[in-house]
C-alpha positions, 0 to 999 in steps of 0.5 A: 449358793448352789443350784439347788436353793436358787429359785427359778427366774424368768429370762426377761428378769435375768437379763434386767438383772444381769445389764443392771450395776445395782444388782449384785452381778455373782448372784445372777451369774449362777443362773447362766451356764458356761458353754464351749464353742471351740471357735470362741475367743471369750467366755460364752455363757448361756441361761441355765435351763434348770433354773432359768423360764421362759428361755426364747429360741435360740437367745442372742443367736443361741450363743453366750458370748453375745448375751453376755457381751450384751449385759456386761456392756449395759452394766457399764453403760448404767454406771457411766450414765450414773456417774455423769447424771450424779455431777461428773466434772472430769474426763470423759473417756470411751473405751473400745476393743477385745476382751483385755478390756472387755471380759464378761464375767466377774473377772475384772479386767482392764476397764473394770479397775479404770472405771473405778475412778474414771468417767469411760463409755465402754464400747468393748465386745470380748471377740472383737477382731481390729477390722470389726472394730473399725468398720463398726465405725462408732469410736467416733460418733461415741467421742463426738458425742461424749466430748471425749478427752481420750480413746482407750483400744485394746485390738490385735489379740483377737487377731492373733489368738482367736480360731488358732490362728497363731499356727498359721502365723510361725513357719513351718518347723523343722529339726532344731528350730529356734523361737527366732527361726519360727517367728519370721515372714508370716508374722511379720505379715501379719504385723504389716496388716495390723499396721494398716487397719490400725492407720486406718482407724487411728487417722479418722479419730485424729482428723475428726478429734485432734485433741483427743489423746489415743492409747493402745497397748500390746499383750504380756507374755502368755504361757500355754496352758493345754488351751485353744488358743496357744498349746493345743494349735502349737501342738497340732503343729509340731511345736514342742511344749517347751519351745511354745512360750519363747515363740509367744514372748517373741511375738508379744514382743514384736508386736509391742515394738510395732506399737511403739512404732506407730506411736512414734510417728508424727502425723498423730502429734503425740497423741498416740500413746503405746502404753508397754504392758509386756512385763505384766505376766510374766509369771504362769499364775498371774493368768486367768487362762491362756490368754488373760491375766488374773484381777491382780495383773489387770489391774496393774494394766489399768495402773498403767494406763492410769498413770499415763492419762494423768500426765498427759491429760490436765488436771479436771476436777472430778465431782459426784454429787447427789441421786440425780443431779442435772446433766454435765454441760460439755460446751460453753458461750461468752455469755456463761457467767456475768463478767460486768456489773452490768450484764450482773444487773440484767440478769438481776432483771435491773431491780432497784439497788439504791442506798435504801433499797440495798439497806432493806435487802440487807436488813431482810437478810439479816433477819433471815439468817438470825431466824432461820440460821443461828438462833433457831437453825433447821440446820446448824451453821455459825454467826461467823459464817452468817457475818461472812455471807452477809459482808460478801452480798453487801458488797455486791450490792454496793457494786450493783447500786454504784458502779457503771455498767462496763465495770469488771466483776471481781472473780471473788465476787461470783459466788455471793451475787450467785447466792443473791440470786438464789435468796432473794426472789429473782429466781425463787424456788417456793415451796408449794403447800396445798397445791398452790404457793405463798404469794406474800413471801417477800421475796416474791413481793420485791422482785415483781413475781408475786403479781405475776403469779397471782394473775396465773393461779389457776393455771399454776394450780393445774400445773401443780396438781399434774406435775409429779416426782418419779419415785422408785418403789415407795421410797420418799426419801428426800434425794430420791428422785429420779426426775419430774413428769407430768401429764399429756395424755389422760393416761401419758406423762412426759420426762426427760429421756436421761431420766428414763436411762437411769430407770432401766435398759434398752434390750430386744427393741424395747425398754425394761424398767428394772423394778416397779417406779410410780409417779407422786403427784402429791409430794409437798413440803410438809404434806403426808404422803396420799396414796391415792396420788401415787401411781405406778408407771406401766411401760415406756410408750416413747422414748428418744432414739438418741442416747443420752449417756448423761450428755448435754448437746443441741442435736439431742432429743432428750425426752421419753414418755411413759405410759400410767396403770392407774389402781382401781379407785385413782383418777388422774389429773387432767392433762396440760395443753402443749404449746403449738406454734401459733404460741411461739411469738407471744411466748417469746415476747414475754419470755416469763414463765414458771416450772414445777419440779422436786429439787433434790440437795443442792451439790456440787463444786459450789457447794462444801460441807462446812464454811472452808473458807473459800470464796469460790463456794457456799456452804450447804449448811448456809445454802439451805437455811436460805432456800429451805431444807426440805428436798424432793418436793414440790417446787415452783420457779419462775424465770425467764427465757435465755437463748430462744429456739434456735438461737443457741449455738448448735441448735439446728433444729430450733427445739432448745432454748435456755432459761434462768430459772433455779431449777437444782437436780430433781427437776429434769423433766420438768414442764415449763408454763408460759405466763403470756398464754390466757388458760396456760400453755407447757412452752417446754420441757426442762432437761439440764441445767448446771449452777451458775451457767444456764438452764436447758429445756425442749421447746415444746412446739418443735417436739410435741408430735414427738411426744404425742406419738406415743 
């Protein structure tokens, strides 16, 4: 496409576009101009002025490298977060250095191919120089956070090439100098400083993350190309041309010996990897330019590097699932999954597992799978894999009703009382219908939550009619959800922040949503969609300053709130009370409470497409016949408080707790209501959760000054 046919583009836009990984990268680069700094390591880009409005003063300091550097870092990082949210269960790894990992345009560098089937924050800035990577002083912090299995640092080649510096690095020349002649006392110099600033850095990662593994890498053996980097400062030296790529591959090569070194050294314990690349490249068209590789040799780089972290990291399942599913859970407690019959029973909250009552359970079920499975199935699944299912929960009933408390749970067993939960009614997840739910489910009639929640129904009603799933566009698919809101404010809903990192990008000081969102306040199972219910989301009036990149932890504040544009004609719902502290104690006394989400397809390690017979999943056929096939809508959950605030390892600031409530991705953002408040008071705002371990939520009282600031 030519300039000609493009149509114009405001800067805002193109920026949004351009830090955005749905959106198609080539296209929004036409809009931006190369421009030439001979100061400059990397490619600088500038705003087209022909085709780009709106252009402020001097953009990212009036130069391209920092505006690109800026977009292609947020592109990356939406993708990282997307891959995270969506159920990523292997490593986690952060990236930092030069432009080798790091080039901002559409060539694809290093990271570029690793990212393809690797988890990996890229903190890289094309230009950056090892000493500026050192004292910006964020591996660390980023890794602490992520809960990193490995660095990944490309530095050095900034140093040696950027600004001419490599004339300064040779000796003079004299009259029949060899490359060996050339390449002496400077350099090596030079190497001993690299030396130090790379010690330097790669003693703090060790101290604070000892596990973690940390490769770095050396260059291949450029050729001078009449470039800024290499020819025309060798030139100007007095360097002839033909003796310029012997002097580079002796550089690279000592440098890549230094590497080695340092590797090699045992204060790091091994886990400093020089991966040699110095091979790659060694032929005048395997490069971009003077001093980067063309795609087809990255990705040989990244290759490299690939092989190195599969035998040196173990093995991790890596696993996406649907549009956003709960956040990954980076640390763990004792307490994660019933080990005994015993701690199985509390968590079944110590209901009746007699013969007779086992008997009716059983029966119920049976019935239900016939119903709704075989003989007339929303979703097809065999009478082999109904029998199986049922053979399972009987045991584990049997279990339940006869076996003292201190007796080990068999490890086979953990996906069938998990399932149970799920089925029936210890932690339902119903359907709501004309703003309110079916309190003559049986389910909810035998595991003592029906009584509950009819005591409460005004207060689930309002809840219900404030509570609504974030849409993009006007797309109602069943797994497009972005997460749950609900009112504070007469014009304000609260969410999860990690919601609102999967809706847009951080740029200038303020959020920029990448397409028009709405929030559906009426989104029921069976219901036609109203739109006088749906209304459009204005701004961001508040969100978290901590980065959540997909990451669950208790010193995060995981929380955002948006700002409503009711339509002429919409009237909002009513907003819902906070919980304050003169709530907490009856709270936690009672510790019941409801939420109210939009659960999207259950997905993950759990979940297989079809009965694989093994006894460490559920098929996602049988799963939905159980708990319904209808998704991203309305949902009520009851469940009762985990861990009270502060109670959870890490949580120093007393606004977590955790919670057992079936809250499946699509939830995040959702409120929780207390049932022990006459009148209903939101206790919390459910942020994570992941199937068979614990639920995570905010604990209101501690963050609705947060909330409200906005």
């Amino acid at each position: 496409m030519s300039n000609q046919v493009l149509p114009p583009i405001s800067y805002g836009e193109l920026m949004m576009r351009l830090r955005d990984s749905d959106e198609d990268l080539n296209h929004y680069l036409q809009y931006m101009v190369e421009v030439e700094r001979p100061d400059s390591f990397a490619p600088e880009l500038a705003p087209n002025r022909a085709l780009v409005t709106n252009i402020p003063p001097q953009p990212e300091g009036g130069v391209g490298m920092g505006l690109a550097n800026a977009f292609m870092r947020a592109r990356r990082h939406h993708k990282y977060r997307r891959r995270i949210s969506r159920g990523w269960r292997g490593h986690r790894i952060v990236s930092e250095g030069d432009s080798w990992f790091q080039y901002p345009t559409t060539l694809q560098d290093t990271i570029d191919h690793l990212m393809k089937d690797h988890a990996i924050l890229s903190l890289g800035a094309a230009g950056d120089e090892l000493k500026d990577i050192r004292r910006q002083r964020e591996i660390v912090f980023h890794m602490q956070r992520e809960g990193a299995s490995a660095l990944l640092l490309s530095a050095g080649g900034n140093d040696l090439f950027d600004k001419g510096q490599i004339a300064k690095l040779i000796e003079d020349p004299m009259v029949g100098d060899t490359a060996h002649d050339l390449v002496g006392a400077r350099f090596q110099a030079f190497l001993d400083k690299i030396v130090e600033e790379y010690l330097k850095l790669f003693r703090k990662v060790h101290t604070a993350l000892p596990h973690a593994l940390m490769l770095i890498h050396g260059y291949g053996p450029a050729f001078p190309r009449n470039g800024k980097w290499i020819e025309k400062p060798l030139r100007a030296k007095g360097i002839p041309k033909a003796l310029q790529h012997e002097i580079i591959k002796l550089m690279v090569a000592r440098f890549n010996q230094t590497l080695s070194g340092l590797a090699a050294r045992g204060e790091f314990d091994g886990k400093l990897i020089h991966v040699d690349v110095s091979d790659i490249g060694d032929k005048p068209n395997h490069w971009h330019n003077e001093i980067h590789l063309d795609d087809r040799r990255y990705a040989l780089v990244a290759d490299r590097f690939r092989q190195e972290l599969k035998k040196r990291l173990p093995a991790a399942p890596a696993i996406e699932s649907g549009l956003n599913a709960q956040p990954d859970v980076p640390f763990s407690t004792a307490e994660d999954t019933p080990a005994t019959v015993g701690q199985l029973r509390e968590r079944l909250d110590d209901q009746d597992f007699s013969a007779d009552a086992q008997k009716a359970r059983l029966e119920w079920l049976k019935e239900e799978l016939t119903k709704k499975a075989v003989e007339n199935p929303a979703v097809p699944i065999s009478q082999a894999e109904a029998d199986n299912f049922l053979f399972g929960i009987r045991q584990s009933l049997e279990l339940l009703g006869g076996e003292k408390d201190e007796t080990p749970l068999p490890t086979d067993s953990a996906l069938h009382t998990e399932a149970f939960v799920l089925i029936d009614g210890t932690r339902p997840a119903a359907y709501v219908k004309d703003g309110f739910i079916d309190l003559t489910d049986q389910r909810l009639i035998d595991s003592k939550w029906a009584s509950k929640l009819k005591d409460r129904e005004a207060t689930i009603r309002q809840t219900i009619a404030s509570t609504g799933r974030i849409l993009r566009g006007h797309d109602r698919s069943q797994n497009s959800v972005f997460g749950t809101a609900w009112m504070i404010s007469p014009t304000q809903v609260a969410t999860a922040k990690h919601v609102l990192e999967d809706m847009g990008m951080f740029f200038d000081g303020e959020w920029h949503l990448s397409t028009d969102f709405f929030v559906d306040f009426a989104v029921e199972a069976g219901g036609q969609p109203d739109p006088a219910k749906v209304v459009k989301i204005d701004h961001v009036a508040w969100a978290s300053p901590d980065l959540i990149a997909g990451n669950v932890h208790p010193s995060l504040l995981d929380a955002a709130v948006f700002e409503l544009a009711p339509a002429t004609g919409q009237t909002l719902p009513d907003p819902l009370i906070m919980a304050d502290a003169s709530h907490t104690d009856a709270i936690l006394n009672d510790g019941s409470f409801f939420n109210v989400g939009h659960p999207v397809r259950p997905a993950g390690s759990w979940v297989s497409d079809g009965d694989d017979g093994n006894e460490n999943t559920i098929s996602r056929a049988l799963i939905e016949a159980l708990i319904g096939d209808q998704f991203g809508v309305k949902r009520l959950s009851p469940g009762r408080i985990k861990f009270s605030p502060g109670h959870f390892p890490g949580d120093a600031r007393g606004h977590i707790f955790t919670h057992e409530a079936t809250t499946l991705g699509g939830s995040s953002g959702s409120p929780i209501s207390a049932m022990s408040i006459d009148g209903g008071a939101i206790a919390g705002l459910h942020f994570a959760g992941e199937f068979r371990t614990r639920n995570y939520a905010h604990w209101v009282p501690a963050i609705r000054n947060a909330l409200t600031q906005g």
